[in-house]
N, C-alpha and C positions, 0 to 999 in steps of 0.2 A: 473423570476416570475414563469413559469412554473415551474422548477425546488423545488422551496420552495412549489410549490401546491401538486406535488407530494409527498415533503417530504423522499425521500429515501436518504441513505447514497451520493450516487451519480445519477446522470440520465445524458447519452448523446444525445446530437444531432450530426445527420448524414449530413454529405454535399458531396455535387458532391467534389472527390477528386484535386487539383491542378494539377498534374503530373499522364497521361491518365495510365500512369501502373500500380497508384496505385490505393486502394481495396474505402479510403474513409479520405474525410477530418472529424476528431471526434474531436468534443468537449466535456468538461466533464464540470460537472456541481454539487458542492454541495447546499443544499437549501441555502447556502449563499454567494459562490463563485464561479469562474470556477478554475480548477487547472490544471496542466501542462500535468499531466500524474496521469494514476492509475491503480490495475493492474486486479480487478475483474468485473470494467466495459469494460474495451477491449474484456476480457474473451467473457462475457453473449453481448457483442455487435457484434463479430467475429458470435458467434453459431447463432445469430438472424439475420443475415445476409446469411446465410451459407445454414439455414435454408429453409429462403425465398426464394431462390433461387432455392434450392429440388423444394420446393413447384409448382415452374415454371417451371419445369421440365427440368431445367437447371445443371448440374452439376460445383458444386466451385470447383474453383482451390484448393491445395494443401494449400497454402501459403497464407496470406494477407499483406500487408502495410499498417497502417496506420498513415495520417501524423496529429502529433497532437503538441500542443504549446511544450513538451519540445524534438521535433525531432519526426524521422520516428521509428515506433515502429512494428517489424515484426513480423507476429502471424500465427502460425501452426497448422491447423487445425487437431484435431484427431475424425480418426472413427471408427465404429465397425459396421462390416456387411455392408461395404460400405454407411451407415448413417453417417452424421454430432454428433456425438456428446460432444465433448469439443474442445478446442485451448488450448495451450501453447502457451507465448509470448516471447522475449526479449527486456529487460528494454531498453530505448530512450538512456541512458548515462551509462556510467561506472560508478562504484562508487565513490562517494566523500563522505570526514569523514571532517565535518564541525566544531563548536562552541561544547567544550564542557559545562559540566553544574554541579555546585556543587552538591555535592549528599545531600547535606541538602533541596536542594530547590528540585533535582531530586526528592527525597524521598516525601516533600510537595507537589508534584504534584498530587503524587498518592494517599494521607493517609496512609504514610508506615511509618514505624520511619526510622532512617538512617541505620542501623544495618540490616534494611531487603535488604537493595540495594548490589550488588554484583560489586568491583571494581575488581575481576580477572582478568577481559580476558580484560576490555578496562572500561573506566569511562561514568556515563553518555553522551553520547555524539549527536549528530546531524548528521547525515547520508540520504543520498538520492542516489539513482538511476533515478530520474527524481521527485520526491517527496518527501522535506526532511520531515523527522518525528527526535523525543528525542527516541532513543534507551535506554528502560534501564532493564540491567538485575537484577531479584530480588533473591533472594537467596531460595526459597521455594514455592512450590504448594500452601502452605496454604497463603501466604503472596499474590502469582496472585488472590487466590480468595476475598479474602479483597481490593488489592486494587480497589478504587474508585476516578473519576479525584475531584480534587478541583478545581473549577473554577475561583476561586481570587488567587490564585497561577499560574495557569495557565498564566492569565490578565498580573500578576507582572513580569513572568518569558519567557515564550514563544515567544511573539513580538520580543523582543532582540535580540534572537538566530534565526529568520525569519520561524518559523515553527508553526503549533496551534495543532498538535497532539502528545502522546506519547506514543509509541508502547511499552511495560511492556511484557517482557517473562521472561521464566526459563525454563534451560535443561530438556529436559527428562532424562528416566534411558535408553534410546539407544543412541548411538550416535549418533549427526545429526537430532534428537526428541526435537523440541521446543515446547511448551505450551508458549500462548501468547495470550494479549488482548491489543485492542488502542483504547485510549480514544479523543477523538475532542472535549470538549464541545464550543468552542469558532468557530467552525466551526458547530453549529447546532449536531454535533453526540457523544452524549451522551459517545457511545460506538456503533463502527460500529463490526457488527457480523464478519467480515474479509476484511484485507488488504492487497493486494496481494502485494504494491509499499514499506510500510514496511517490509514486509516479505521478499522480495526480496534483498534489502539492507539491511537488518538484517544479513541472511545469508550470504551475499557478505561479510558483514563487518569482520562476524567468520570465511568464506576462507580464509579470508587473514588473519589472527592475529591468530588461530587456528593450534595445530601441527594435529590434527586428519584428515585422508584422504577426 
């Protein structure tokens, strides 16, 4: 309920940790469900802890742990000028390449035709690092900026495959340069401005299936 009041992509709650070494037990929260793992609320929940602690004239450790539904997830705080100000994390799981997904429907999800969808490097597929999303690569800039989710495509197609988001990118012109947008409508987010748990298994998916460094 809080959670759907605020209305943000995601919101966490903070709890006394289980295990005294670690930083905090967090849960996550979209306005309509909790989820395992994610990777931009850890982020801004690390710094606002990290933060609070300055303020107390405490200095954070280096490191955090925290223990969340899909595993312990460990976050590195980065400074400048001896200030708090970002974290990096590592994902709760290693990667898994789950259910793929026809590209007629992939396509339908998006408002793409088929022809815009890219089966080079791997087919629509299902991929998580602790949060599965529909991975699918489109063949053009102009094609991310068109697409839009379908919501009745979504309903017909998503539940099946255990996921309600689909994260839609395209190469850039460097290597290792993604352009990317994920759409949730079935999860309250229209379109979240960034997701670090797609992005993460994104990337993991093209380390491994990719000949480039």
């Amino acid at each position: 309920a809080i959670a759907a009041e605020f209305n943000y992509s995601e919101t966490t709650f903070v709890l006394p940790p289980r295990e005294p070494d670690h930083m905090a037990r967090v849960r996550i929260f979209t306005a309509r469900a909790e989820v395992p793992f994610a990777g931009h609320p850890n982020i801004g929940t690390a710094v606002a802890l990290a933060q609070a602690l300055e303020a107390q004239g405490n200095s954070p450790p280096d490191r955090f742990i925290f223990e969340e539904a899909a595993g312990l997830v460990p976050i590195r705080l980065l400074r400048e000028g001896g200030i708090v100000v970002g974290a990096e994390l590592t994902a709760p799981e290693r990667l898994s390449i789950r259910s793929a997904v026809s590209v007629e429907d992939a396509a339908a999800c998006v408002s793409l035709s088929v022809q815009e969808v890219s089966t080079s490097t791997h087919p629509p597929q299902v991929i998580s690092v602790g949060l599965p999303f529909l991975a699918v690569e489109v063949t053009s800039r102009d094609a991310l900026r068109r697409a839009k989710p379908n919501a009745m495509v979504h309903e017909r197609v998503l539940p099946a495959v255990c996921t309600d988001g689909v994260f839609v990118y395209v190469r850039g012109s460097d290597v290792g340069h993604l352009h990317a947008r994920m759409f949730a409508p079935l999860d309250a987010t229209i379109e979240d401005p960034a997701t670090g748990s797609a992005t993460g298994a994104t990337i993991a998916l093209l380390a491994q299936l990719g000949p480039e460094p």
